[in-house]
N, C-alpha and C positions, 0 to 999 in steps of 0.2 A: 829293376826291370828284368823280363824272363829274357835272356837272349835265344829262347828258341824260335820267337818268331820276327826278333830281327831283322826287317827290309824282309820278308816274305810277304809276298802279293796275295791276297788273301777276296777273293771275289765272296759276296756278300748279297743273295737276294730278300726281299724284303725288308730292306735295310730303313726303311723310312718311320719304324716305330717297333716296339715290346722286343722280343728278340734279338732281333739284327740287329735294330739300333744298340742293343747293350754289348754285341757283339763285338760290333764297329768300333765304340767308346774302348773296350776294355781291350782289343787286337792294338789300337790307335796306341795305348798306351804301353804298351809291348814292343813297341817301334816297327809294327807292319806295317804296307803302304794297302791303301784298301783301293778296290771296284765296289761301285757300290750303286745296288737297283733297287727302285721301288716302283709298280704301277700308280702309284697318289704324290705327286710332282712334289709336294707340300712338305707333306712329312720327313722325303729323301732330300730335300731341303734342309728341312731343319737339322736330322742326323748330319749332313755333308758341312754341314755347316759349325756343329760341334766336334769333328775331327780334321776340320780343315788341312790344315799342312801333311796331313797322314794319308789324302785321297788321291787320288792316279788320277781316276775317271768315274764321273756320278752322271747317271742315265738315268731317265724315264725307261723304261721297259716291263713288261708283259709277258711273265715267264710262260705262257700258254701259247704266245707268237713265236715258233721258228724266224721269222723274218728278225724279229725282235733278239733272239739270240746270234741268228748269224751277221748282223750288225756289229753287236758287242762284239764279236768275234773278229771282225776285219779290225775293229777298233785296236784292239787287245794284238794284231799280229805287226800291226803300225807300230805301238809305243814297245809296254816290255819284252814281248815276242812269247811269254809262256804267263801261267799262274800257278804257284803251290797248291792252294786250298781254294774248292768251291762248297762253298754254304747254299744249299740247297735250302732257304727257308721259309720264304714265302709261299703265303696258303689262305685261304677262304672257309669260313665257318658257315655251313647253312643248317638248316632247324625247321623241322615238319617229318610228319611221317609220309612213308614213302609212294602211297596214293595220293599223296595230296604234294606230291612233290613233281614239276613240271617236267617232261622231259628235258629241256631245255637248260635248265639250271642242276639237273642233275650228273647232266652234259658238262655244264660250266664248273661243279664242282671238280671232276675227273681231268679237266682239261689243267686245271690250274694247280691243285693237291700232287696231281701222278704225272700226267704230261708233261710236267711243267721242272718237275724232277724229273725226267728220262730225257726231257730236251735237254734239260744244263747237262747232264752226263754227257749225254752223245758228242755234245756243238763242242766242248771244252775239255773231252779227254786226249785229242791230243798235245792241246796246252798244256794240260799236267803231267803229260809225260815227258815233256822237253824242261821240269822242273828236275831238281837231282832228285826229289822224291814228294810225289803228288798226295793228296787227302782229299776226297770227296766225303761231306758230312752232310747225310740228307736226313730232315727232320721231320718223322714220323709221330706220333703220339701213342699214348697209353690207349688210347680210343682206335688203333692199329693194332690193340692185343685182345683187346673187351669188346664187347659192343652196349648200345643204353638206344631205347625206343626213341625216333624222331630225328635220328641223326645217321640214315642210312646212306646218304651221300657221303658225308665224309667219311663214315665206319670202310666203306668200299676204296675212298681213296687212300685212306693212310693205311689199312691193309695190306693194299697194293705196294706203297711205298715201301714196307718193310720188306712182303717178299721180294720186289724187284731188289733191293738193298743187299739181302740176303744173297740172290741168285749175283750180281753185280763182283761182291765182291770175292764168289767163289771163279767167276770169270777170270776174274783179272790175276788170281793165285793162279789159276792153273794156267794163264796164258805170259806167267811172269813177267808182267808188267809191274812196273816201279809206281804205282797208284796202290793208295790205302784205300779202306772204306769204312765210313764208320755209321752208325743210324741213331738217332738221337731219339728217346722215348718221354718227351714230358709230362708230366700230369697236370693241374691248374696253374696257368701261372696269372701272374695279371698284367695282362695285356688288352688291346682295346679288340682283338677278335671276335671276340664273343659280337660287340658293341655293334660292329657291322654283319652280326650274322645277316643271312638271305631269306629270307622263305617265300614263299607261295600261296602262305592259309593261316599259319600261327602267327601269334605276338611274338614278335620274337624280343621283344622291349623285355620280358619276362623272363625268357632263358637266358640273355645277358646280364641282367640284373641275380640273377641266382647264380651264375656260372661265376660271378665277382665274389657272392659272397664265399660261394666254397676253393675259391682258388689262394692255394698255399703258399706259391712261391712265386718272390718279385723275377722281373727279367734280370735282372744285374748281378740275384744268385745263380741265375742258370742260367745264365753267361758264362760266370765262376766255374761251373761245374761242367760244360762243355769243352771248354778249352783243359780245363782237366783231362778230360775224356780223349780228345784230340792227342794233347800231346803224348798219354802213354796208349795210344792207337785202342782204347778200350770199343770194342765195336758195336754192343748195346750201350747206350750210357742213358740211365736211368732220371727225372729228372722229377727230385720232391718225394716227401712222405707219401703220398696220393699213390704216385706210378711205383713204389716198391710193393705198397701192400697190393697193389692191383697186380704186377707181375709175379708175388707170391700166390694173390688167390688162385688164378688164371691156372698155373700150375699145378695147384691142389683141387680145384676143382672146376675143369674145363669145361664140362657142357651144365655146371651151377651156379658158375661164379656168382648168376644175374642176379640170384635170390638173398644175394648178401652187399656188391656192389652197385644195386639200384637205391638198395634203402640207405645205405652210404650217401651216395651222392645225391643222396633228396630228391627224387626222380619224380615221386608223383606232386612235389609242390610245385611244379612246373609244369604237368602233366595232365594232373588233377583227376 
């Protein structure tokens, strides 16, 4: 067992499946005691259910509800009174291009991608600063570095994620606070995300079904690999063959990438 994370209270959104839930399993086994949320009752079920003796407290919640977080919050100042680590990772995949994308859901993508990470920051930074040394780890994607046609909702939210990430954790150095930051960059992994993308206009039956076959890495290695990232405070942490060579193009050639990373990722078999 790692004793670094030892009885560290370790909050965990979208814990209910891919991700979090490997998170959860793999923190559980580390001897951390988890929070643990998912908006789909079911799934944070099932996760709470395979780290049972390791969970604090498992909620229903809605990381896009303030209401929703300042709950957990009272919750959370009842029982351990602070939290080390918040896992910002709960998110929503939608799929259409952006005329054909509703205001409404374009809305719901930003509220729950970005909002959703700026809420758990706000509601829960003074919890981690009553820890001897806090970690916020919010989970951006490679598609927060690139962009691919049909997916300008979330290209705009995980964006955001990063710069806010960015600006976040230059805040909190200059204002010496006892909080880390770190931003998580994955590329394909397989998870059921894709499965419930949203749209408006497309199949999206179609960019699921292709988004499974190019995705490289299980949840359980990039698990492996964020708690990596976490414990030596790494503040990009890169995640899969996909997101290096993507963070190498991206760098080599900023406003080309598209003409080399489209045909990569099979963009017009889904496209057409």
């Amino acid at each position: 067992m790692n004793k670094h994370w030892n009885n560290k209270i370790i909050l965990i959104t979208g814990a209910g499946s891919g991700i979090g839930r490997a998170l959860a399993q793999l923190f559980a086994g580390e001897g951390a005691q988890l929070i643990l949320t998912d908006i789909k009752a079911d799934g944070l079920a099932e996760t709470t259910e395979s780290v049972a003796s390791s969970v604090l407290l498992s909620k229903q919640a809605d990381v896009s509800s303030l209401e929703d977080w300042r709950m957990l919050v009272q919750e959370i100042e009842q029982g351990p009174g602070h939290i080390d680590v918040l896992v910002n990772n709960a998110g929503m995949a939608p799929f259409g291009y952006f005329d054909e994308t509703s205001e409404a859901l374009f809305n719901k993508v930003m509220d729950v991608n970005f909002n959703g990470v700026v809420n758990g920051c706000r509601e829960m930074l003074p919890l981690l600063e009553k820890a001897e040394r806090g970690l916020i780890v919010n989970v951006a994607s490679i598609f927060g570095l690139i962009a691919v046609p049909a997916c300008s909702s979330y290209h705009a939210s995980k964006f955001a994620v990063r710069g806010f990430t960015e600006a976040l954790k230059q805040d909190l150095m200059f204002q010496k606070k006892s909080v880390d930051v770190v931003c998580v960059m994955p590329g394909g992994i397989k998870t059921n995300i894709a499965n419930f993308a949203e749209s408006d206009s497309a199949d999206a039956r179609d960019f699921a079904k292709h988004f499974a076959s190019v995705a490289l890495t299980s949840p359980e290695k990039a698990a492996k690999v964020i708690e990596k990232g976490m414990r030596n405070n790494t503040f990009r942490i890169l995640i899969g063959p996909d997101a290096k060579v993507v963070d190498w193009l991206y760098k080599l050639l900023p406003t080309s990438y598209y003409r080399i990373t489209n045909p990569l990722l099979g963009i017009r078999k889904i496209l057409g």
